[in-house]
Backbone as JSON Lines, residues from 0, in Angstrom:
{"i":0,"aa":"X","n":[77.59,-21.02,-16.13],"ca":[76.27,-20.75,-16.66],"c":[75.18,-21.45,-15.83]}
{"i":1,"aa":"X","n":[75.6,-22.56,-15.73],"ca":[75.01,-23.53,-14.91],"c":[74.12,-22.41,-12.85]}
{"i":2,"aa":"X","n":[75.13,-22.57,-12.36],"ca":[74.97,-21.24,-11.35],"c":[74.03,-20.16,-11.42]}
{"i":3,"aa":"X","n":[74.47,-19.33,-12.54],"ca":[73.86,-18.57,-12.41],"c":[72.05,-18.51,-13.41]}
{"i":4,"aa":"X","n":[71.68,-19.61,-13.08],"ca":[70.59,-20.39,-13.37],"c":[69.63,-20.81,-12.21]}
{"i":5,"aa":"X","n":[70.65,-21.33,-11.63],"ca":[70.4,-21.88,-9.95],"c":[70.11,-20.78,-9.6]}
{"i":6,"aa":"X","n":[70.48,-19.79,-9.19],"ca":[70.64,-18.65,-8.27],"c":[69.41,-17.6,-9.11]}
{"i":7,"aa":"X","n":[69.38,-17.3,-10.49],"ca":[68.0,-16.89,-10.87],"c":[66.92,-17.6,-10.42]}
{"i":8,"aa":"X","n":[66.33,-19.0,-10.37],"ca":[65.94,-20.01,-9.97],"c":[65.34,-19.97,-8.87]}
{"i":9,"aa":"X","n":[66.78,-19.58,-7.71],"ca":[66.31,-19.41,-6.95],"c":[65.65,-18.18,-5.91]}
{"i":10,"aa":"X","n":[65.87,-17.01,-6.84],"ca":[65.62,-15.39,-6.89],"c":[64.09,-15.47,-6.92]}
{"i":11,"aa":"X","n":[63.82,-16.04,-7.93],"ca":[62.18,-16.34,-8.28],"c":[61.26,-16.72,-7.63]}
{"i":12,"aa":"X","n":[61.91,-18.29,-7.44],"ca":[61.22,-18.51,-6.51],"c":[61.07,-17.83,-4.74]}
{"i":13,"aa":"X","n":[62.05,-16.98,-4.73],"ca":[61.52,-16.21,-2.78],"c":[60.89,-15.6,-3.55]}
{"i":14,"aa":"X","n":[61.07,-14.7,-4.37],"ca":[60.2,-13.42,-5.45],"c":[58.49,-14.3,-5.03]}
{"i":15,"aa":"X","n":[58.33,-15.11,-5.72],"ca":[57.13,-15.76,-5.58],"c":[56.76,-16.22,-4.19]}
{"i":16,"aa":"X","n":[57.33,-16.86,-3.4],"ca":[57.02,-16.79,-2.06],"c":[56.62,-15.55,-1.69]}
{"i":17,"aa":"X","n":[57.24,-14.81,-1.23],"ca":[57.06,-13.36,-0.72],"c":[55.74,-13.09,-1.18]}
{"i":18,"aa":"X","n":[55.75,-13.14,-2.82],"ca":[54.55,-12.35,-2.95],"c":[53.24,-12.99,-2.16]}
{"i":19,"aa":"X","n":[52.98,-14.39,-2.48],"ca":[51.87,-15.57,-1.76],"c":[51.92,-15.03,-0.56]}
{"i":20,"aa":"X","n":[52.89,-14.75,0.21],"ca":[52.59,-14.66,2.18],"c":[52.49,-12.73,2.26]}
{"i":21,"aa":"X","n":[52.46,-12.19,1.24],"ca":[52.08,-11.07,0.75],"c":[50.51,-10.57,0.44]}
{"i":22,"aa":"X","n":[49.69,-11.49,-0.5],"ca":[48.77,-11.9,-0.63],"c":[47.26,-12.34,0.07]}
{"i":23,"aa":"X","n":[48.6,-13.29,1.17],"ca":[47.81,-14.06,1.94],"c":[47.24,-12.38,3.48]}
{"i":24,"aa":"X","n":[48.47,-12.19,3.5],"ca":[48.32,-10.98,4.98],"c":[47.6,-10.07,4.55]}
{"i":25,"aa":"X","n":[47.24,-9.74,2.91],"ca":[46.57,-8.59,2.39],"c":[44.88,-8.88,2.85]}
{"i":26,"aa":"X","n":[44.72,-9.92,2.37],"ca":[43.35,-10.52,2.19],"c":[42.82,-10.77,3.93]}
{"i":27,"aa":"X","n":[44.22,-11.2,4.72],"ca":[43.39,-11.37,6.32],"c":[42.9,-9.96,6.82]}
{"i":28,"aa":"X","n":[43.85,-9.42,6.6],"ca":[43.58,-7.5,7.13],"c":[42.38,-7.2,6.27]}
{"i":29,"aa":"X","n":[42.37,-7.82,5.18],"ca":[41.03,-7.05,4.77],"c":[39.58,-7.43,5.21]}
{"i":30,"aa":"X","n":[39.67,-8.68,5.73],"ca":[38.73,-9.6,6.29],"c":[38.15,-8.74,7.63]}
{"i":31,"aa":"X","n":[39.67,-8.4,8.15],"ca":[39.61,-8.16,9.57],"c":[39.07,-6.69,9.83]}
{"i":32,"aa":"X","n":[38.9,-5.71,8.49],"ca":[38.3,-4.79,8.21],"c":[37.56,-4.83,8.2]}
{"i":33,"aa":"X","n":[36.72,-5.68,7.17],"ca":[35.16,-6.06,7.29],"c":[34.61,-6.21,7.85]}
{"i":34,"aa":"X","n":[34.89,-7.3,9.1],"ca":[34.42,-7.56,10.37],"c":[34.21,-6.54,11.18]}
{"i":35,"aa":"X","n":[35.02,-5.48,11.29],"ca":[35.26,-4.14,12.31],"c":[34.33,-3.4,11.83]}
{"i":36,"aa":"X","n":[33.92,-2.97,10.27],"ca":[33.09,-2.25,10.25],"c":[31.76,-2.49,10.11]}
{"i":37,"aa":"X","n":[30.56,-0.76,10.38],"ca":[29.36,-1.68,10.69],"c":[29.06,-1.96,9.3]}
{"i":38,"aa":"X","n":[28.12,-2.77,9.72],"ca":[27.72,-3.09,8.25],"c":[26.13,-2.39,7.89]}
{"i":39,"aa":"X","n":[26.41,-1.99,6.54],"ca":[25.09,-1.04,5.95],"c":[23.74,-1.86,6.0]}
{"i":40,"aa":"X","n":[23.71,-3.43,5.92],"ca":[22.65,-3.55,5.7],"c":[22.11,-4.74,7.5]}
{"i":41,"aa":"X","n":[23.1,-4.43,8.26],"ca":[23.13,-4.47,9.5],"c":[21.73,-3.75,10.15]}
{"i":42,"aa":"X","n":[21.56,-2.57,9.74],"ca":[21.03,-1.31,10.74],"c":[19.15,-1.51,10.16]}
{"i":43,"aa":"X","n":[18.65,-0.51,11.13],"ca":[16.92,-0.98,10.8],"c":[17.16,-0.21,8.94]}
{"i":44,"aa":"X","n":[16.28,-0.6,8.34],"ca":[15.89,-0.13,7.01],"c":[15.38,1.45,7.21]}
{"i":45,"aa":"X","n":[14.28,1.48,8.37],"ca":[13.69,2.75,8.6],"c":[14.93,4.05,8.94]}
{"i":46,"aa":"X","n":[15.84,3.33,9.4],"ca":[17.01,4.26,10.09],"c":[17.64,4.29,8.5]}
{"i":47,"aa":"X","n":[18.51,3.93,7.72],"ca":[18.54,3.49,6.75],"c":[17.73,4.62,5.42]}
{"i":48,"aa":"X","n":[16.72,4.16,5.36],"ca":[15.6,5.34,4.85],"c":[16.24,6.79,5.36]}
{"i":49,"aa":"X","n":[15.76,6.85,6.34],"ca":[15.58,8.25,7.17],"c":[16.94,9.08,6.75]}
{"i":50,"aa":"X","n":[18.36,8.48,6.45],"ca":[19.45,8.61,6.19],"c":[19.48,9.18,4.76]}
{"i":51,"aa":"X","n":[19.07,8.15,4.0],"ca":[18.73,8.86,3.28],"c":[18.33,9.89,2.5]}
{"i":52,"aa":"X","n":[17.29,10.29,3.41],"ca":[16.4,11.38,3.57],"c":[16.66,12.43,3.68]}
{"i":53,"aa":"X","n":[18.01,12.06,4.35],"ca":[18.55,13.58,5.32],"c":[17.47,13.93,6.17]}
{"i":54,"aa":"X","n":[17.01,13.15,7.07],"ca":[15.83,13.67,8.42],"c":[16.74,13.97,9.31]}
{"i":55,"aa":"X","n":[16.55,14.5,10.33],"ca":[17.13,15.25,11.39],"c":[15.78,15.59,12.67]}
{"i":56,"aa":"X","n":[16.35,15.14,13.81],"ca":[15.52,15.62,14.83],"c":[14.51,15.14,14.8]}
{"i":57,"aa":"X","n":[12.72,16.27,15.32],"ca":[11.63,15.37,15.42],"c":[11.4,14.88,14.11]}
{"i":58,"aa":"X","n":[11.3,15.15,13.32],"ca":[11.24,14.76,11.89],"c":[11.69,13.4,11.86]}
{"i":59,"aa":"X","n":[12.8,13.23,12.16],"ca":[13.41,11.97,12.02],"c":[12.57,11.2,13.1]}
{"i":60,"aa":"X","n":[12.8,11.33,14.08],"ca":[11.75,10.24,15.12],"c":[10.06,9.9,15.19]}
{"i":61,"aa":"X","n":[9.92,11.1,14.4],"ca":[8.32,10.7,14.19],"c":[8.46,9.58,12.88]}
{"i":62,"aa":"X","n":[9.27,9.74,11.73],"ca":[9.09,8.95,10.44],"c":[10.0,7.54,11.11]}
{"i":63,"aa":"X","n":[11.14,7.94,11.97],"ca":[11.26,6.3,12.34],"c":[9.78,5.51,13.1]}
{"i":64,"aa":"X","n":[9.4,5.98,14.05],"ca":[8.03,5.3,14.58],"c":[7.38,4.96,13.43]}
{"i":65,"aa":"X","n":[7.09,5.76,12.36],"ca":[5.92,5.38,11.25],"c":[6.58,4.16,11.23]}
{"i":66,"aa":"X","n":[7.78,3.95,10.81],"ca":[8.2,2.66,10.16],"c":[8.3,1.62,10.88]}
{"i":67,"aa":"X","n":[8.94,1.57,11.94],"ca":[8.21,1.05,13.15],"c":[6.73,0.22,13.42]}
{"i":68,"aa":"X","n":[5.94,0.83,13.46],"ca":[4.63,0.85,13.23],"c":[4.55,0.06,12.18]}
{"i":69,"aa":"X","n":[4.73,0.33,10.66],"ca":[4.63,-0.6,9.67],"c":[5.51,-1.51,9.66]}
{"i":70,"aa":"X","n":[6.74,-2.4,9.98],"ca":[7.57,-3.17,10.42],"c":[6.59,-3.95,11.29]}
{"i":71,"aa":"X","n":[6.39,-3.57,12.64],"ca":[5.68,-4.45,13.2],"c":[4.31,-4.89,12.58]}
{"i":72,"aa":"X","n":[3.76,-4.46,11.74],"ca":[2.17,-4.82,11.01],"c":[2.68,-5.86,10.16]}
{"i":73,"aa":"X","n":[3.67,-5.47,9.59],"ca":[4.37,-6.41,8.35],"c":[4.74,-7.51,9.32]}
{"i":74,"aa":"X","n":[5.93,-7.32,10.21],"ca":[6.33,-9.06,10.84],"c":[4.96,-9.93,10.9]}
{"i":75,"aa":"X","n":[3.76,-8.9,11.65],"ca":[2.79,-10.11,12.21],"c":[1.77,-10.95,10.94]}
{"i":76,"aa":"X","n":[1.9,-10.03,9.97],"ca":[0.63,-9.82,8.51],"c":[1.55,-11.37,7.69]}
{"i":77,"aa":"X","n":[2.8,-10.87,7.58],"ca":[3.71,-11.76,6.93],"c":[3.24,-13.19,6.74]}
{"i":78,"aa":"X","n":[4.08,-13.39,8.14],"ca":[4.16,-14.68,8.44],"c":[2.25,-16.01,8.15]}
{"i":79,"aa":"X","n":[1.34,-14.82,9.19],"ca":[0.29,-15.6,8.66],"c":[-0.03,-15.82,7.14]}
{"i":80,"aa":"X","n":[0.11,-14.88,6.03],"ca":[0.26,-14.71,5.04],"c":[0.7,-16.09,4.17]}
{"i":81,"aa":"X","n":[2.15,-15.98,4.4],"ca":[2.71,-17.29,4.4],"c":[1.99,-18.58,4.89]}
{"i":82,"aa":"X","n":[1.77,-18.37,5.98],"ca":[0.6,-20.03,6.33],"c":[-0.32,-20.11,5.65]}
{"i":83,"aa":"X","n":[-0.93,-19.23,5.45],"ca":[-2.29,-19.63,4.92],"c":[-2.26,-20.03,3.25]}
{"i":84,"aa":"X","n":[-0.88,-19.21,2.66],"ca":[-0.47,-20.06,1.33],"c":[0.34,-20.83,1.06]}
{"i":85,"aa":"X","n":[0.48,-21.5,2.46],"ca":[1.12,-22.5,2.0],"c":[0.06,-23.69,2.56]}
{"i":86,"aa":"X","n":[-1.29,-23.56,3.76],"ca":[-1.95,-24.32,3.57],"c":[-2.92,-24.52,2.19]}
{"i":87,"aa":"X","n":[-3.02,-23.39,1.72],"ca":[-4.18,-23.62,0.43],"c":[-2.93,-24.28,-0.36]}
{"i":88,"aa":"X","n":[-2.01,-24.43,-0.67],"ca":[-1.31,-24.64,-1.72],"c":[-1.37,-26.75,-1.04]}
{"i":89,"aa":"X","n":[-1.32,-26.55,-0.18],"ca":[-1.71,-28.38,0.26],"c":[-2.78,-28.68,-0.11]}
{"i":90,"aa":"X","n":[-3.72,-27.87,0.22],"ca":[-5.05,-28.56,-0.1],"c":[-5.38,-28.44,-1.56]}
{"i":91,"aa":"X","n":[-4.6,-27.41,-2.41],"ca":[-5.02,-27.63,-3.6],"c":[-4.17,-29.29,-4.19]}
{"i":92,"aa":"X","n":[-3.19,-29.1,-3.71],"ca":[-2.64,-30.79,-4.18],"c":[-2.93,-32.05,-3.72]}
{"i":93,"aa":"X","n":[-4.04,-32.04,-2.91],"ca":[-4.22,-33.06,-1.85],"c":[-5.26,-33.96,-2.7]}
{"i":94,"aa":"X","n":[-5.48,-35.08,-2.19],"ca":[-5.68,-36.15,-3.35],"c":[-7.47,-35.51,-3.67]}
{"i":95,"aa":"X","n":[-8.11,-35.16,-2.57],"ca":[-9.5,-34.97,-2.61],"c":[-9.7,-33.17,-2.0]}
{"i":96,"aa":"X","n":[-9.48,-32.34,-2.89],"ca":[-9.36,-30.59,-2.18],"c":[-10.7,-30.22,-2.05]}
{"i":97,"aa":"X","n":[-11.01,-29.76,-0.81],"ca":[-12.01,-29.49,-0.31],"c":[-12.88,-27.73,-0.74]}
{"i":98,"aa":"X","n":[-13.41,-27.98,-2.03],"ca":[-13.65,-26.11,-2.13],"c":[-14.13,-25.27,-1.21]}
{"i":99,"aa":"X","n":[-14.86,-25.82,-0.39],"ca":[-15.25,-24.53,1.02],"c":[-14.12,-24.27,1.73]}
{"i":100,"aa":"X","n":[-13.2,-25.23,1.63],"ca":[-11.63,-24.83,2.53],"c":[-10.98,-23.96,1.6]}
{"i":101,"aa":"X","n":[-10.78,-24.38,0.23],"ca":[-10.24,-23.64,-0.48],"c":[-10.7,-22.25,-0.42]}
{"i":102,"aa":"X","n":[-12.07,-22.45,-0.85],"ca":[-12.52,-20.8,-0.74],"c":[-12.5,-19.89,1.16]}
{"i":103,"aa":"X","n":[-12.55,-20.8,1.65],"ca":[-12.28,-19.81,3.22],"c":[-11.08,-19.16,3.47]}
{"i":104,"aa":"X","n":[-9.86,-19.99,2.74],"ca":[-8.16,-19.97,2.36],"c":[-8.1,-18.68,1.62]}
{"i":105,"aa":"X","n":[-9.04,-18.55,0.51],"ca":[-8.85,-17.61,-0.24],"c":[-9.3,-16.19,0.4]}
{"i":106,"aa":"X","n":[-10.2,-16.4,0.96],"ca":[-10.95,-14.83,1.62],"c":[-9.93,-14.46,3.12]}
{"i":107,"aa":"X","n":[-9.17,-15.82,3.62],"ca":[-8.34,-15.07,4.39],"c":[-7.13,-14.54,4.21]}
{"i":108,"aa":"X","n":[-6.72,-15.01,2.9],"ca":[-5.37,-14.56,1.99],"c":[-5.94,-13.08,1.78]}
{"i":109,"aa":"X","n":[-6.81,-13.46,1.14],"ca":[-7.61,-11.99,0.88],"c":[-7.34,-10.89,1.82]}
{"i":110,"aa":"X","n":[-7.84,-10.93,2.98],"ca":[-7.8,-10.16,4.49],"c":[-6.42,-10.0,4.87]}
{"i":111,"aa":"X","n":[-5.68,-10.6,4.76],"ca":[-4.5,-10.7,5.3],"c":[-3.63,-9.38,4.24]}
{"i":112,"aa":"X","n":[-3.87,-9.76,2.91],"ca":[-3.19,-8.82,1.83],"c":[-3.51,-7.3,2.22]}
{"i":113,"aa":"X","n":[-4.79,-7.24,2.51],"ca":[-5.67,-6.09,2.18],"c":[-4.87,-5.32,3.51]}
{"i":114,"aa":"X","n":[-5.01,-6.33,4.4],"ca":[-4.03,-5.59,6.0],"c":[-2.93,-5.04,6.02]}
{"i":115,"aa":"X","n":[-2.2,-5.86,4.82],"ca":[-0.73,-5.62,4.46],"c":[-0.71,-4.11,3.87]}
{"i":116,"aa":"X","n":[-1.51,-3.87,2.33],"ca":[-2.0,-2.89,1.78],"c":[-2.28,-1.96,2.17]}
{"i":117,"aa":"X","n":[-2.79,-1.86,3.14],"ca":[-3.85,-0.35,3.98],"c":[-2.46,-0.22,4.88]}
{"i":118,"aa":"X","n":[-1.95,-1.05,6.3],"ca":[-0.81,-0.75,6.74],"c":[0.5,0.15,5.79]}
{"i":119,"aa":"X","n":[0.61,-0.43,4.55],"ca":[1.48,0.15,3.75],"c":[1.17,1.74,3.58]}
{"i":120,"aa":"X","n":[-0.04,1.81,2.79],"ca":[-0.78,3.22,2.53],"c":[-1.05,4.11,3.71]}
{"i":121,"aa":"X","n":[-1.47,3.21,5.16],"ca":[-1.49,4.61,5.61],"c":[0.14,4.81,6.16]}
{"i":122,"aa":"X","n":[0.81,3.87,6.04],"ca":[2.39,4.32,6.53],"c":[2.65,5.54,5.9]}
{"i":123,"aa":"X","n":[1.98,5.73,4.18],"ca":[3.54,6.19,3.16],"c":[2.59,7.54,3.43]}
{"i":124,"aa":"X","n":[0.81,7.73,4.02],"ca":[0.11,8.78,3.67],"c":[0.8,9.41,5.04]}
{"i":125,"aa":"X","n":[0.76,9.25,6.15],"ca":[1.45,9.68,7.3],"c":[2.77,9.97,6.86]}
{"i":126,"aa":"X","n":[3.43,9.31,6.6],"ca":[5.41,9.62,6.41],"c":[5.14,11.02,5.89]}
{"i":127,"aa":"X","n":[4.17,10.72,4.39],"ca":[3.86,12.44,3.78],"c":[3.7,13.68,4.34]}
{"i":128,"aa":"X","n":[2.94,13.36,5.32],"ca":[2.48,14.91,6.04],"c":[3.42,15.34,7.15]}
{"i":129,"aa":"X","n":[4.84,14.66,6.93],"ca":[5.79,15.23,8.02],"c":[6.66,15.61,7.75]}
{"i":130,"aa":"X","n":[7.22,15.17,6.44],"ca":[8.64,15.48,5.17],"c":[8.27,16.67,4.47]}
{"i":131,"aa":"X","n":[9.62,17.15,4.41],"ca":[9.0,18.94,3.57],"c":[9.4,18.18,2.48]}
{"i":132,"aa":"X","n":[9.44,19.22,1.18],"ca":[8.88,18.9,0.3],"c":[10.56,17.86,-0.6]}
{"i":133,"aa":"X","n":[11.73,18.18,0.03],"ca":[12.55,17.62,-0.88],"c":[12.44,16.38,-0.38]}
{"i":134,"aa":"X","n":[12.37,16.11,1.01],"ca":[12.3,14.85,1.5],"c":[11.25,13.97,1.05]}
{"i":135,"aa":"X","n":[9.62,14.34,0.98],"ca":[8.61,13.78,0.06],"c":[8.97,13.72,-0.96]}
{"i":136,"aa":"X","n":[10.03,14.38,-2.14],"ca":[10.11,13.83,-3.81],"c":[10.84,12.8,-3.44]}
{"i":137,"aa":"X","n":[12.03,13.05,-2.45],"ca":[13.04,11.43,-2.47],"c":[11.78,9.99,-1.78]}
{"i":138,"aa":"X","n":[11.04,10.55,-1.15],"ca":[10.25,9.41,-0.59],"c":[9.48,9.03,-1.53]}
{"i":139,"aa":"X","n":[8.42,9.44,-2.09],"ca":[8.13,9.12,-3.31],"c":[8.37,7.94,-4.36]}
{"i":140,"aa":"X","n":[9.72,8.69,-4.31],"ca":[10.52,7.91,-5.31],"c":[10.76,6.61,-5.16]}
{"i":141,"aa":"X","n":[10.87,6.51,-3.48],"ca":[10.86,5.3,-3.08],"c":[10.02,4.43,-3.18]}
{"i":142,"aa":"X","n":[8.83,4.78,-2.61],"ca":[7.54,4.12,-2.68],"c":[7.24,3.99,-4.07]}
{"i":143,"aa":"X","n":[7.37,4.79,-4.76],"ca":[7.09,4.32,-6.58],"c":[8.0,3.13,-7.01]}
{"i":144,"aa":"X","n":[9.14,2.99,-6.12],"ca":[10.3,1.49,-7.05],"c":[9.74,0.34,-6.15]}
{"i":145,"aa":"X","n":[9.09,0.56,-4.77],"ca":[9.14,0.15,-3.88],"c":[7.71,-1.58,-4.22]}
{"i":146,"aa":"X","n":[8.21,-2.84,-4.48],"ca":[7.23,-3.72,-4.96],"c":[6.23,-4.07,-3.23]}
{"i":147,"aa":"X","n":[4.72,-3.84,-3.89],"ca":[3.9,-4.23,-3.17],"c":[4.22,-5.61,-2.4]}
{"i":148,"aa":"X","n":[4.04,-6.68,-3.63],"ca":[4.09,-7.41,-3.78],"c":[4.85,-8.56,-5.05]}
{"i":149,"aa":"X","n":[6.74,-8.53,-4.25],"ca":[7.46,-9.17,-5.22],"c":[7.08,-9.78,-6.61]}
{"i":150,"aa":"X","n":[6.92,-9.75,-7.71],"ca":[6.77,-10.47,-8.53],"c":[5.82,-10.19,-9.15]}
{"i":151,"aa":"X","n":[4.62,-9.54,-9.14],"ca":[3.05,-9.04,-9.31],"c":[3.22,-8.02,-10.05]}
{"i":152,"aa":"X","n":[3.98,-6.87,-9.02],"ca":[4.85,-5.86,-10.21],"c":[5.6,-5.62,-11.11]}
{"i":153,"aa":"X","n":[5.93,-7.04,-11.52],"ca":[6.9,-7.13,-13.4],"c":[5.69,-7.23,-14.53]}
{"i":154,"aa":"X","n":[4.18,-6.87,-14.59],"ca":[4.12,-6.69,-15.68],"c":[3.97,-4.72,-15.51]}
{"i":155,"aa":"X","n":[3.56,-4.39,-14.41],"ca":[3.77,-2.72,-14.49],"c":[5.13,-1.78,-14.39]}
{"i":156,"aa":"X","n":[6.52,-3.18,-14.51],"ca":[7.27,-1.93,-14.76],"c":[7.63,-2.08,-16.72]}
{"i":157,"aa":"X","n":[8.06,-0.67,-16.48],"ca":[7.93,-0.86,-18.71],"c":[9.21,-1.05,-18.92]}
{"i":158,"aa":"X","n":[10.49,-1.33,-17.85],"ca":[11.34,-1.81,-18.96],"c":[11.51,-3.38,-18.94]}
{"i":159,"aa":"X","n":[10.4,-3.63,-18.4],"ca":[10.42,-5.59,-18.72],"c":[8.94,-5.67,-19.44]}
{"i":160,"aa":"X","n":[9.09,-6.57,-20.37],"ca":[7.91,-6.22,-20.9],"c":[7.17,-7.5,-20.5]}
{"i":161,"aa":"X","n":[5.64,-7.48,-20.88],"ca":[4.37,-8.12,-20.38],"c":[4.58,-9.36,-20.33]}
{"i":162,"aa":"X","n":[4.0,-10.13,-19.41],"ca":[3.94,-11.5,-19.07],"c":[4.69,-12.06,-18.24]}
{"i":163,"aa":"X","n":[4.77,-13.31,-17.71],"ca":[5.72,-14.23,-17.4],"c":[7.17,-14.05,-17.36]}
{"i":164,"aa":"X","n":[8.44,-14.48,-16.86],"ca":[9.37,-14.4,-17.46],"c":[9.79,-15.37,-18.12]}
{"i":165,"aa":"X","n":[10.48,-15.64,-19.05],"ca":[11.13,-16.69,-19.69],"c":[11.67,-17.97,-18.84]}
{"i":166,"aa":"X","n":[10.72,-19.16,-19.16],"ca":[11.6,-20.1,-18.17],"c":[13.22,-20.24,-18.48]}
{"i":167,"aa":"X","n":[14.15,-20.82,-17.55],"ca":[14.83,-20.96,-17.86],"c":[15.34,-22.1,-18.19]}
{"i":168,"aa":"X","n":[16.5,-22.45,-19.62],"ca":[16.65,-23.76,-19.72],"c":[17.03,-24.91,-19.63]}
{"i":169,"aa":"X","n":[16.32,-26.46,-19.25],"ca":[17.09,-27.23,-18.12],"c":[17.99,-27.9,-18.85]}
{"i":170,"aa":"X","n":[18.28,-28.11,-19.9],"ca":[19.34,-28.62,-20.53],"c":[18.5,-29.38,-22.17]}
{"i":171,"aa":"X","n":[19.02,-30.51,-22.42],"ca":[18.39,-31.43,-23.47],"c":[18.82,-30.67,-24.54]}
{"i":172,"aa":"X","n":[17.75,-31.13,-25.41],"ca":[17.97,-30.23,-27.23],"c":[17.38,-28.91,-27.34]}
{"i":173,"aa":"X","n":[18.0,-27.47,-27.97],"ca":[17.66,-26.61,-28.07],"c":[15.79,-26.53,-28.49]}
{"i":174,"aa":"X","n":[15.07,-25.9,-27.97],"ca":[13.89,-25.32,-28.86],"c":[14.01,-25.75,-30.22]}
{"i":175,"aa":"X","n":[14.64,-25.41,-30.97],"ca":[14.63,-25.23,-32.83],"c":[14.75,-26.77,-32.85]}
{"i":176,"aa":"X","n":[15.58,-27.68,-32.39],"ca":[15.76,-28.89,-32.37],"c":[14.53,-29.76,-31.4]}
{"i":177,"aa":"X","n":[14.15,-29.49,-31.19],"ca":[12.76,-30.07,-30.41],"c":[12.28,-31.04,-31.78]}
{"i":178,"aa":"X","n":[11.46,-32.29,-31.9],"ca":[11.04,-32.89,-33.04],"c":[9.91,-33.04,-32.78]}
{"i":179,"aa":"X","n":[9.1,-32.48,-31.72],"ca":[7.71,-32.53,-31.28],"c":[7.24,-31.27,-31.98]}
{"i":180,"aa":"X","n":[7.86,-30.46,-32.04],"ca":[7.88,-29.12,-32.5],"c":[7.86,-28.2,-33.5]}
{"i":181,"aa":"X","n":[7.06,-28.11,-34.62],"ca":[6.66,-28.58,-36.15],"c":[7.6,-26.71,-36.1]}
{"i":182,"aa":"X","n":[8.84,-27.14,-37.26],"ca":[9.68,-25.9,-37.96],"c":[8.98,-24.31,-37.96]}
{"i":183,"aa":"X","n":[9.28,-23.66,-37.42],"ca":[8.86,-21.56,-37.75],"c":[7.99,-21.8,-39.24]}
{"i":184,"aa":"X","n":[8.56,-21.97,-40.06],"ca":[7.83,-22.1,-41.21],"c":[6.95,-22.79,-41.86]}
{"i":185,"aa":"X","n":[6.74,-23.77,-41.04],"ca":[5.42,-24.66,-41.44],"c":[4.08,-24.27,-40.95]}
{"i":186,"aa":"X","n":[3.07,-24.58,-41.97],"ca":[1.71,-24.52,-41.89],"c":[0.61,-24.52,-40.18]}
């Protein structure tokens, strides 16, 4: 009885080996797949788009340039964008904030957006006048999900509703347990 204990024992355990170096060769080949193929979010967005689209031919090379065109407005619009809010965001914390800086900060944030904006619009008004008409409903569609400006657009979409989002919470005592926090039902 003894034996044939051992020998189940030891059935199992290659059973279980095998499978682990089984496992292990599944997961490298699959790695090694991944690596080999291209990857979707590898390629330009405009190419990407256009795919989408089902464009073909001049069609397709005139709406890649559009994007093109807006890509490069965006890299250069961006980045200053970024500087300039992240200098006003110093000077608003700075021990003594200077309002004529602040306000010069603001009118070039201003300019900078508006560049971003008009680049955008005349991209999507051009893309329009070159797409027949199934290709303009899918484009459309795009530009309608498509956020101006990350974050600005959660109170205009309707399935999140108005305001802020909910902070999230850092730990301590629940809300209801708060003692600063006078009970739902009190006066």
């Amino acid at each position: 009885m003894r034996r044939s204990w051992l020998v189940f024992a030891l059935l199992l355990s290659l059973g279980i080996n095998v499978g682990l170096v089984g496992v292990a060769w599944l997961r490298l080949r699959a790695q090694a797949t991944r690596a080999e193929a291209p990857r979707y979010f590898d390629r330009d967005p405009g190419a990407r788009l256009a795919d989408h689209l089902g464009l073909q031919g001049e069609t397709r090379s005139r709406f890649l340039s559009l994007q093109r065109e807006l890509g490069g407005r965006v890299s250069e619009i961006r980045p200053l964008l970024s500087r300039l809010e992240r200098e006003l965001r110093r000077e608003l914390v700075s021990p003594h904030p200077d309002a004529a800086r602040v306000e010069a900060l603001q009118r070039e944030i201003a300019e900078a957006t508006l560049a971003l904006d008009r680049a955008f619009a005349a991209s999507v008004i051009a893309s329009r006048e070159i797409l027949d008409d199934r290709a303009k409903h899918a484009y459309l569609r795009f530009v309608e999900r498509f956020p101006l400006r990350p974050g600005l657009d959660r109170e205009r979409d309707p399935r999140r509703p108005p305001g802020p989002r909910p902070a999230r919470p850092t730990g301590g005592a629940p809300p209801e347990a708060d003692e600063r926090r006078p009970p739902p039902n009190s006066p």
